[in-house]
N, C-alpha and C positions, 0 to 999 in steps of 0.2 A: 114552461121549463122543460116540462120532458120531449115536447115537440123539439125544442134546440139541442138536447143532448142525444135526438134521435138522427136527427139531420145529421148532427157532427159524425156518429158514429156509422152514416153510411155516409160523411165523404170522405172519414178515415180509411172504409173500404174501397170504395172506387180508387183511391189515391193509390194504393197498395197492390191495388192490382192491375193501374197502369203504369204504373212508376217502376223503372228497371234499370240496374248497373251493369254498363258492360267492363269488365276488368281489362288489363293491358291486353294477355295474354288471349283474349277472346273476341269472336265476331258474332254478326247474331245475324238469323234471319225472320224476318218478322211474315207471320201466314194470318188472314185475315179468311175467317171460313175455311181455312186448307189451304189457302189458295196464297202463293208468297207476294207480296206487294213490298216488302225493304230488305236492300238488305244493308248491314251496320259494321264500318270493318274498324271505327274509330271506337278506343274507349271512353266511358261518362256516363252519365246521369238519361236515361231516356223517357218517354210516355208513350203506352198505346192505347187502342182502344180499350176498354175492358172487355172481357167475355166474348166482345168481336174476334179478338187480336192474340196471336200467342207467336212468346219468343222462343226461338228454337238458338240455347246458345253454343256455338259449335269452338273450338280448339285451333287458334292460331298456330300452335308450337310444332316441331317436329315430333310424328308419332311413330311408336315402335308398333312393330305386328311381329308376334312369335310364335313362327308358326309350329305342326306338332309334327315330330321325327316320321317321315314317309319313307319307302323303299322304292328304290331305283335297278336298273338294270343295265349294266353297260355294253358298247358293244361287243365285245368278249365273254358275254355272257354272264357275268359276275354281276352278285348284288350284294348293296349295299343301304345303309340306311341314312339319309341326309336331314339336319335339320340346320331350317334358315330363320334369319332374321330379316325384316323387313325397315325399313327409315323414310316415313314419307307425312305428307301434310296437308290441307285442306286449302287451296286455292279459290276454286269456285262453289261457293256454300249452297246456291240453289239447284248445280249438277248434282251437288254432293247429295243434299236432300232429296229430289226425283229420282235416284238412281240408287241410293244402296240407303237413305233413312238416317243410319247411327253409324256411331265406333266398330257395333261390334258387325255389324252388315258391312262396313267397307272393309275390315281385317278379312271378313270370310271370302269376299269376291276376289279381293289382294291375293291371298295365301293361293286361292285356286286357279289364279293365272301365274303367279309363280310356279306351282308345281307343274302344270303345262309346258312352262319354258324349259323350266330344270331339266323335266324328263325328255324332251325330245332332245336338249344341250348334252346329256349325258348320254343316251341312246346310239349317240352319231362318236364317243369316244371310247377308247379300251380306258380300264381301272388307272392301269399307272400311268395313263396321259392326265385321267384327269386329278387324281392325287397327286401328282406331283409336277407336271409341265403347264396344262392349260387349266386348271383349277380358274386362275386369276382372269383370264380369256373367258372364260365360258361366264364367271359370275357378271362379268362387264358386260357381254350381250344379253345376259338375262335381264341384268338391269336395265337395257336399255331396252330391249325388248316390252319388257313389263310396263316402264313408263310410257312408252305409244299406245299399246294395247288399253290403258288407262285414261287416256286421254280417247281414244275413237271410241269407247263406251262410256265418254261422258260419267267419271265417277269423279269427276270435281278434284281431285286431286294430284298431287305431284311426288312422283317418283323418284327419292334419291338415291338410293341405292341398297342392295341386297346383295346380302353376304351371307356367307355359310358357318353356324358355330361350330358343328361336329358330324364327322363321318364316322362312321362304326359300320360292323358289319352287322348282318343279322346273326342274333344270339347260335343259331344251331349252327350257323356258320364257323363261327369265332371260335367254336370248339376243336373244329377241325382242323385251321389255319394253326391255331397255337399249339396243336400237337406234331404238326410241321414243322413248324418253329421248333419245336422241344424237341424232335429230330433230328432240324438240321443243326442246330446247335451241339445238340453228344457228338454229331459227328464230327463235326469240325473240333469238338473237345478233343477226343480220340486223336485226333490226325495228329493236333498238337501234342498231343504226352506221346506217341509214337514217335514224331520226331524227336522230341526233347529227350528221351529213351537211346533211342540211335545215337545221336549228338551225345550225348553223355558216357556212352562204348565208345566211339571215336575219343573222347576227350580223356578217357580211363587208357585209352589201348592207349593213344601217343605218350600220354603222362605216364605209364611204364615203359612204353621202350626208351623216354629218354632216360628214366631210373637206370633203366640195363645198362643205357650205354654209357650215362657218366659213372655206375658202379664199376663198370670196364675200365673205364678211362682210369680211374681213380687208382683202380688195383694195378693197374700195368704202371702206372708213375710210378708208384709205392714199390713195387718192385723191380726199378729203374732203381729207384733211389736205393731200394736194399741196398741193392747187386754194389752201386757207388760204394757207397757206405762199406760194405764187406772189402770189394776191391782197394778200400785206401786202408781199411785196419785191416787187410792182411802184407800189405805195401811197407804200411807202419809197422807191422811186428815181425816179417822180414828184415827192413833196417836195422831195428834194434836185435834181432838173430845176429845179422852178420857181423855187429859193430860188436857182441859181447853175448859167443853163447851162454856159455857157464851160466851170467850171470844174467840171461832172458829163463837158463833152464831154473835158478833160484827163483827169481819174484814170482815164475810161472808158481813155482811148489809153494811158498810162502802163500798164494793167493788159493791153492788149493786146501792147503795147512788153517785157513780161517776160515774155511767154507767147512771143511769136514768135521774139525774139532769142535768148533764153535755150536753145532749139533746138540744136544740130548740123545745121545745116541750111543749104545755098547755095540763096538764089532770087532772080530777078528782078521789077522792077517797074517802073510806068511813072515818072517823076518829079514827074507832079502826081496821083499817089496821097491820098487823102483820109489816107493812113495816117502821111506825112511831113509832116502838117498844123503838128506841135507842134515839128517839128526844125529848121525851116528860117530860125523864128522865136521869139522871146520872147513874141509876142503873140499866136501864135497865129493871127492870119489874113492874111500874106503868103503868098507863091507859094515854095517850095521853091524851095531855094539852087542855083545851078549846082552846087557840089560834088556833092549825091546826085541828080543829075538821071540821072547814068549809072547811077543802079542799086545795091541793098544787100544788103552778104554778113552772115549770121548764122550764128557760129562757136558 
């Protein structure tokens, strides 16, 4: 009995440890002594030798390489700090294996043929070609560059392409530029409020002299229209002179007679005042009465 339950439990192990799934996503290569003898790009259910045989399972999918932020130099002399990204895959599994082992062996030989490219791509541009005109040019030869260079050193893999996340400058750098910035910025502040200062005296000076000129305007009508005014009511009380002095010199005195009396007012006067003309008589041209000879009070 324990003979059979010995036997089973070493061909539970044998079973175990030649017995292997490859997943969708994955290929294998199979190394017998080191030495590769399969390789497996279908997924399933496999067998190898035991203790002979080892699978090496390697990554069908597109993989990322991120590499770490490097500095460059342009050719204007300026530096800068770039960090890329990389997008590439495993093709040929037994280059991949003889030539860079793992993941993280082919990201480091990757990253360091890109930064080769990079910097000799940048090296041949000034700053603002490559930030803002050939950026797109130059990432498209390095990509393309890279993917050859990857294939004539046999690292099994295929190159899709590399892109840039971020430019920056270097930190003691950024200090200086942004106080440029802060520079040129006041200054152009400045220019603005000094314009906007000037423009605003211009718009004050015009905005009084048209005050000046429609107040001119204004008073010279005004006194257009007096002048009318006065020349038709002296027009008018000519007429009425001529048509009836007597009785222009009466309503004249009556109109003087409720302005004066009408007063709170004590004054004196002499008794042949022109102004007692109408009171002393019905007719109007006798001598004022003894009665207001002494003089008239207005309550």
């Amino acid at each position: 009995m324990l003979k059979v339950i010995l036997t089973i439990a070493i061909a539970a192990v044998v079973l175990m440890e030649s017995a292997f799934i490859i997943q969708e996503p994955e290929q294998c290569l199979i190394l017998e002594f080191g030495k590769p003898v399969r390789i497996i790009r279908e997924p399933g259910l496999y067998f190898k030798y035991p203790l002979a045989q080892r699978a090496v399972i390697l990554d069908k999918r597109v993989l990322v390489a991120d590499a770490r932020p490097a500095e460059y130099i342009t050719l204007d002399k300026k530096r800068l700090t770039v960090d890329t990204v990389s997008r590439w895959k495993i093709v040929e599994p037994l280059q991949f294996y003889q030539s860079v082992k793992t993941h993280s062996g082919a990201v480091d030989r990757l990253n360091d043929v890109i930064f080769g490219r990079l910097r000799q791509a940048i090296a041949n541009h000034n700053f603002i070609e490559f930030v803002r005109e050939e950026r797109e040019n130059i990432m498209n030869r390095v990509t393309k560059e890279t993917a050859e260079l990857a294939k004539e050193n046999g690292f099994g893999i295929d190159v899709i392409d590399v892109r840039i996340k971020r430019v920056d400058l270097p930190e003691e750098v950024q200090n200086s530029v942004f106080a440029r910035m802060r520079a040129e910025r006041e200054r152009i502040a400045k220019r603005y409020r000094a314009e906007g200062e000037e423009r605003g005296r211009e718009i004050r000076a015009t905005a009084e002299k048209e005050r000046e000129i429609i107040s001119a305007e204004a008073y010279e009508k005004s006194q257009a229209l007096r002048g009318e005014g006065d020349a038709e009511a002296t027009g008018i009380y000519a007429g009425a002179y001529t048509k009836d002095a007597e009785f222009f010199s009466f309503i004249r005195h009556l109109e003087v007679y409720k302005r004066v009396f009408g007063a709170e007012t004590t004054f004196f006067m002499r008794p042949d005042s022109d102004l007692f003309k109408y009171l002393g008589s019905s007719g109007g041209s006798s001598k004022p009465s003894p009665d207001t000879s002494r003089g008239a009070t207005g309550k």
